[in-house]
N, C-alpha and C positions, 0 to 999 in steps of 0.2 A: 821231257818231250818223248811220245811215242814214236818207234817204229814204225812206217808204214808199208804196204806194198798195195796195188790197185792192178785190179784184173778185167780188162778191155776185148769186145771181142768183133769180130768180122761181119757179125748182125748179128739179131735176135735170139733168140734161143739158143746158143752154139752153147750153152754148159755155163755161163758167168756164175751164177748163182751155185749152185752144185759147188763148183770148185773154190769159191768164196767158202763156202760153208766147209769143204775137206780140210781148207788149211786154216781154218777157225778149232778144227777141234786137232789139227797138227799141232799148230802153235800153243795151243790150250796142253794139249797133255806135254810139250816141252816147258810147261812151268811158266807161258808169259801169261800176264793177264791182260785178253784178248776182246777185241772189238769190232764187231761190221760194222760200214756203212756204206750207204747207198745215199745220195746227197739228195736224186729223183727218183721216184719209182710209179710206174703205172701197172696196179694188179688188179685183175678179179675178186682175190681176196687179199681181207685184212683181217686185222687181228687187233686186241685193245691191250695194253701194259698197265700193270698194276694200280697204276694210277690216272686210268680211264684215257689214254690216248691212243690214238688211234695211225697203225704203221702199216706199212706192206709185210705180207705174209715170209717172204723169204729171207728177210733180216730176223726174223722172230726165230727159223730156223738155225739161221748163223748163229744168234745168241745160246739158243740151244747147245749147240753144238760147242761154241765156245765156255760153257759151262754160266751164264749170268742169264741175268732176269731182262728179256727186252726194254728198253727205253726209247723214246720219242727223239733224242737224239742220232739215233740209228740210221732216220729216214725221216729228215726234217718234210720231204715234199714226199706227199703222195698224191699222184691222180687217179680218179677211180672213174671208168668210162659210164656215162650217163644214155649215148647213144646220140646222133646224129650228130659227130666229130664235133662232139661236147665232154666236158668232163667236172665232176666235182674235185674242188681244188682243196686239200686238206694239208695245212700251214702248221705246224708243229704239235701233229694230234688232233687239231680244231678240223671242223669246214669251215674255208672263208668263201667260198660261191662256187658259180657254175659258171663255164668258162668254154669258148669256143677254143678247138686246137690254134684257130691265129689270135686270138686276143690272147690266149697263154701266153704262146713263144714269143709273141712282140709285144705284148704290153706287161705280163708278171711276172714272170721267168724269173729277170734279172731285180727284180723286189725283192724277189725268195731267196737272191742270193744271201741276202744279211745274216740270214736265219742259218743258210747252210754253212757259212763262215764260222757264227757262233757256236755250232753246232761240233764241226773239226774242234774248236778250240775246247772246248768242253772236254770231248772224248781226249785229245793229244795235251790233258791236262791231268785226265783221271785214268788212263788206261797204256801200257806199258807197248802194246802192241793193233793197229788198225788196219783192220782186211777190207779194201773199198774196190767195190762194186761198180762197173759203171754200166751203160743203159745202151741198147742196139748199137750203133756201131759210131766211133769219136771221123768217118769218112762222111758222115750225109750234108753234107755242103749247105742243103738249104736250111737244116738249123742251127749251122755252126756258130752262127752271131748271135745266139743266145744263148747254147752250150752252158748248162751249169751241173753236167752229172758226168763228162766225160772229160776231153783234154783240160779244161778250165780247171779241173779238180787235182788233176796231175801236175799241173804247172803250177798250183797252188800249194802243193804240199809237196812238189817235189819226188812222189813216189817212183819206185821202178814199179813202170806199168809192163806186163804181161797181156800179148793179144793172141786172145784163143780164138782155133779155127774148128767148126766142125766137118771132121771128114767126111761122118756119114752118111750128110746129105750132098756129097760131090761139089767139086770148083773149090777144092779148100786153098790150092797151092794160088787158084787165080784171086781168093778172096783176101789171103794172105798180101801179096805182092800190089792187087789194087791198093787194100785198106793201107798201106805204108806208103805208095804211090803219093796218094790224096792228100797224105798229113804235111803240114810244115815240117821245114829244117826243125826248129827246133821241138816239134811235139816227136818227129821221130826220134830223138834223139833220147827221148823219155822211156820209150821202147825197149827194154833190156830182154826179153826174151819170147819165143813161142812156143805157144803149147798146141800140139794136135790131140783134141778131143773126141772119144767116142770113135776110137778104131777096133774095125775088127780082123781077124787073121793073121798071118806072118808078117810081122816084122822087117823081116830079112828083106820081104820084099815092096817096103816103103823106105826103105833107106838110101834110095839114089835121090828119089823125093825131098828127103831129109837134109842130103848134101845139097841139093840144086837150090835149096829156099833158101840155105845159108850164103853159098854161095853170092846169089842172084839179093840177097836185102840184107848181107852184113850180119843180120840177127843169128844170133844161138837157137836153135831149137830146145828147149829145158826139159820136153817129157812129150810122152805118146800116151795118153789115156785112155785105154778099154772100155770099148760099152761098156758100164755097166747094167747088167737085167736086175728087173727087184729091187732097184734103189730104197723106195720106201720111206723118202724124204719129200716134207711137202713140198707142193709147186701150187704155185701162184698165178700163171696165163695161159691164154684157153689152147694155145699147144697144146700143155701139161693135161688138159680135161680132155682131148680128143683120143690121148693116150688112156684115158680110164675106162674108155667106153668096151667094156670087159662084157663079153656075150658068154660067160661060162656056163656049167649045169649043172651046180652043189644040190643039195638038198633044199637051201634054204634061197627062193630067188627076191630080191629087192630092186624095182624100179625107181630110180630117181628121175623126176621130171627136168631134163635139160631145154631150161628156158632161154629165151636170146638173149636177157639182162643176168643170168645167173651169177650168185655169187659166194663164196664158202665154199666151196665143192669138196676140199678138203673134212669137212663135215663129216664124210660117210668113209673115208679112209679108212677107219677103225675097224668098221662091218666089214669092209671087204676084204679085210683079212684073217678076219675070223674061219677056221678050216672049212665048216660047213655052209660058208654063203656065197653068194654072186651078186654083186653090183653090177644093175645095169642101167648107163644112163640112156634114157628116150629123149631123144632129139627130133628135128622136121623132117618128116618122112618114115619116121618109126613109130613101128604100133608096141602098144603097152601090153598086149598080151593077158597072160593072166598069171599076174606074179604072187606070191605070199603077204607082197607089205608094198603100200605106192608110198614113196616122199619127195613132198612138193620142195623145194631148196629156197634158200636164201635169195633173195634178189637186188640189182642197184636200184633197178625199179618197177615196182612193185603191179601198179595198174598198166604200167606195159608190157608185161607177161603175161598179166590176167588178161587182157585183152587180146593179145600170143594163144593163150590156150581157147580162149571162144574160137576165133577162128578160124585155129586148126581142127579143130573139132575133139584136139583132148582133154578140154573141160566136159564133154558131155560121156567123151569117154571115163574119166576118174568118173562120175558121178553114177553112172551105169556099174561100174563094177562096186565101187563102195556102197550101193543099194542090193547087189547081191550078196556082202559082207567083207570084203577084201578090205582091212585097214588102210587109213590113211596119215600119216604122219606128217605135219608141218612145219618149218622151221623157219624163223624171223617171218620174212616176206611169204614163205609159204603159210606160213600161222595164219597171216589177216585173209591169203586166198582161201581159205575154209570158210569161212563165215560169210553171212547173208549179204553186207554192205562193205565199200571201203570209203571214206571219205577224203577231201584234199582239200581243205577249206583253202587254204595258205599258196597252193599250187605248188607243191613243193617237187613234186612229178611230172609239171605237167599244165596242159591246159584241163582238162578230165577230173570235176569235180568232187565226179560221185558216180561208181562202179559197181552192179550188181558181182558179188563173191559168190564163191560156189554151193553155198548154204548146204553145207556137210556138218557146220555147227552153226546153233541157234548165237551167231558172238558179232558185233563192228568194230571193226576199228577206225580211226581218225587219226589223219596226218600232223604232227607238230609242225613246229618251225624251226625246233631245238633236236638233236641229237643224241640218243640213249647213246653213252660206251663204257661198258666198264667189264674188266673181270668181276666173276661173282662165281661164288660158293653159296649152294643149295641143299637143304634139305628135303625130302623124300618123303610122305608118311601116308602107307596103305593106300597105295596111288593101283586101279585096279586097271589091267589094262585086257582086253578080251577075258579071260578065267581065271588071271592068276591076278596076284598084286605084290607090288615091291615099295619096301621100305627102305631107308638110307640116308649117311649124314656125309657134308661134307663133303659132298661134288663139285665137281669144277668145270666153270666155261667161261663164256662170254657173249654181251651182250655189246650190238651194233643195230642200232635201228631206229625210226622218228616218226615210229606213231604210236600209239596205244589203246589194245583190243580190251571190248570189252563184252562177256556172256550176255546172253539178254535174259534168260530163265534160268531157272531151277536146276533144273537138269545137267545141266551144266555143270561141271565139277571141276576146280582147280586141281593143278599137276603137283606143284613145286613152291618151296619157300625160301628164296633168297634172303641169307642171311648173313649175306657182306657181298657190299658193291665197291670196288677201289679200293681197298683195306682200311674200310668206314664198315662197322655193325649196324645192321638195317634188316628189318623185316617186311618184305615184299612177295604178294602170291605172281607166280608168273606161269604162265601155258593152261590147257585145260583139255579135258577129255568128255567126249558127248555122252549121255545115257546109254549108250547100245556098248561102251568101253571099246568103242575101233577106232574112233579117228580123234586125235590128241597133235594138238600144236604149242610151242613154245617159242620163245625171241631166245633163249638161249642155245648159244652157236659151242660146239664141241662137245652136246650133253651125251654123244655115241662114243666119246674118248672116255668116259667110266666105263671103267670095266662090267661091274657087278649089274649095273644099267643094263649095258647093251646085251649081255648075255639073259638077262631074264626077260627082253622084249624078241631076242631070236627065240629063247627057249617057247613062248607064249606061240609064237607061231610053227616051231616043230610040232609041239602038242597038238594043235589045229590038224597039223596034217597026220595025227598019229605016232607021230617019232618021240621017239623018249628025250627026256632033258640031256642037254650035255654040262659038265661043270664049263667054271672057268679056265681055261686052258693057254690063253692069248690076253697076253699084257702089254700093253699099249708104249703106256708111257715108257716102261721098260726094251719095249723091241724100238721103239725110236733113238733111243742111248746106242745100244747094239747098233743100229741102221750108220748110225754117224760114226763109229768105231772103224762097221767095216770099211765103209766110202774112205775115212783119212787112210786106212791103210794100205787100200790100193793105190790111192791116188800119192799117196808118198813115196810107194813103192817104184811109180811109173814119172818120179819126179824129180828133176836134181836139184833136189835140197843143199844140199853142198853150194852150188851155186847161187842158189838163192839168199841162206844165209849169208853169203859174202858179200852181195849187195847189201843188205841189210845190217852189215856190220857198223856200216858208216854213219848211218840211217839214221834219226832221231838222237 
């Protein structure tokens, strides 16, 4: 039976995640072998496991971090927001429908329990140590009766839960003393320690603070955590993307189109820490300017973006500058917005049949009723993109999507050859680039995490502007290892482990 500990917090964003993931790779380099879970999770993005399921993005991190290969166990429940306090409801990997937020929490919530039962027992069968996650705040009364990612999880496994406050958005000591306030005798009692996340300054002079919380709720305070700046770890909710929206001035500038259904956005993390670039996302009320490279992103749904960007008038904006030559890049959902038509036989979006696309590529696509998700490794060969062209074996992403585009002419040139979906050998062409070599869409999600990729589609457009090539210099998958190193070792440094351990002595 494993160890557990579960990390609760005073609402939303206050750091769960992040600090779930620091003592994933604490516990990891103390020799346990080590597991997140998140029982529910609702993300912008997700991510597919090796064996084509499909999880929330911040568990895929934790596993990272704790050194293993995500599993569907992880995060038996994901919801993915659809838009008009709707959401699709994805059951251990699958989608099993679309679900208003009250038909959720009072009619399937407690279905899904089964699954998240099974799920504990799986992991507290095969893994030595389990870091559980739980979801906004275990105080919101009105969904306390269907509760299955917060006290329920606690009281079911017993964990010493930890309830993190963030300072740095003010009212931590008030959010602190509510959030305990609200709980049961016995859920407080589950309660072993707080943590204050995300401070900055002295010390010395948060320490009356420190006494008065213990004082005034019994609880130990365990640790004071440091902003950290530069994390560099993904995140998963549109906080996390408001925080991207980077106005910098490198050399090399890329607009991503921030649509209202956006999704992946971790997508473009790569480029934007490459030395010479700037990520910038365009949002409502920001103009696209005139950047080196537009990319349209990922979305949950597809024709209601596209219908977002008529509106706003930044579909006739891309179309204006991609006729003066400014590349365009498409990814999943942004793929099918490049092309002439989209279809929705099935309504799988929607009441919205049938959508004129931006006709950047001569390509349609059409909506399934079934679900593309798989990891997939890709081949590369003499793929030209503006002047240059790149070859390449052995890439890696993922694929999340339920339609499939298809060229209508000639001219039209596939990108890429998928050759392993789910660690199944398969030969599949997927994405494709127009006659003129500027604007190129793909359903593969993290194809900017290659290295050798992302640097010869910058390099293509330094050239453009006259700049010389630069090598590869910026390693991805490598600076992500480092990223999670440095976070455990603040975050252990600002932690009393000691005491922690001693709970968890008794533990499992």
């Amino acid at each position: 039976m494993a160890k557990k500990i579960m990390f609760q917090g005073t609402s939303s964003n206050v750091g769960k995640s992040i600090l779930c993931t620091a003592l994933c790779r604490i516990f990891y380099r103390m020799g346990y072998k080590t597991v997140p879970f998140k029982a529910q999770n609702m993300a912008l993005n997700s991510y597919v496991t090796k064996w084509g399921d499909e999880i929330g993005r911040a568990q895929v991190a934790q596993a990272e971090a704790a050194g293993i290969d995500p599993i569907v166990q992880m995060n038996p429940v994901l919801l993915k927001p659809t838009g008009n306090q709707s959401s699709q409801v994805v059951l251990m990997g699958k989608p099993v429908g679309v679900y208003s937020a009250k038909e959720y929490h009072t009619q399937y919530s407690l279905t899904a329990l089964d699954k998240v039962k099974e799920s504990l027992a799986f992991l507290d069968e095969n893994f030595e140590m389990i870091v559980i996650e739980g979801a906004g705040s275990p105080a919101e009364v009105n969904l306390k009766a269907n509760d299955i990612v917060n006290m329920r999880i606690a009281k079911m496994t017993q964990a010493p839960v930890f309830l993190i406050a963030d300072i740095d958005r003010g009212g931590a000591i008030a959010s602190i003393v509510g959030t305990l306030e609200l709980l049961e005798p016995e859920e407080r009692d589950l309660i072993k320690g707080i943590v204050i996340n995300k401070f900055r300054g002295d010390i010395k002079l948060l320490e009356p603070a420190l006494t008065f919380i213990e004082e005034k709720t019994g609880k130990k305070v365990v640790g004071v955590i440091p902003a950290i700046e530069n994390l560099d770890i993904d995140e998963e909710d549109s906080v996390a993307l408001e925080n991207k929206r980077n106005k910098g001035s490198k050399e090399i500038q890329i607009a991503v189109i921030q649509t209202p259904k956006i999704s992946n956005f971790t997508d473009f993390d790569a480029l934007n820490y490459e030395p010479d670039v700037s990520v910038r996302f365009v949002g409502n009320g920001d103009v696209i300017g005139t950047p080196d490279l537009i990319i349209l992103p990922g979305s949950k749904n597809t024709l209601a973006d596209l219908t977002y960007l008529k509106n706003s008038g930044l579909a006739d904006e891309i179309k204006a500058l991609a006729a003066k030559g400014t590349p365009v890049i498409g990814i999943c959902g942004g793929n099918q917005m490049l092309g002439t038509a989209i279809y929705d036989p099935h309504h799988m979006e929607g009441d919205i049949e049938e959508s004129e696309g931006l006709g950047l590529v001569n390509s349609t696509t059409t909506m399934k009723d079934q679900k593309t998700t798989h990891q997939v490794t890709f081949d590369v060969d003499n793929l030209q993109f503006l002047n240059g062209q790149f070859s390449g074996s052995e890439l890696v992403g993922y694929e999340i999507h339920m339609g499939d585009t298809t060229p209508n002419d000639e001219s039209v040139k596939r990108c890429f050859t998928i050759t392993k979906r789910s660690e199944s050998a398969i030969e599949v062409v997927d994405g494709f680039i127009d006659g003129q070599h500027q604007v190129m869409g793909t359903y593969i999600h993290g194809v900017f995490d290659n290295d050798d990729f992302r640097r010869f589609i910058v390099n293509q457009l330094r050239l453009r502007k006259g700049l010389e090539e630069m090598p590869v210099v910026f390693h991805y998958f490598e600076h992500k290892n480092n990223a999670y190193n440095r976070l455990a070792d603040i975050v252990e440094e600002h932690l009393d482990m000691d005491y922690i351990m001693s709970l968890l002595k008794d533990n499992g």
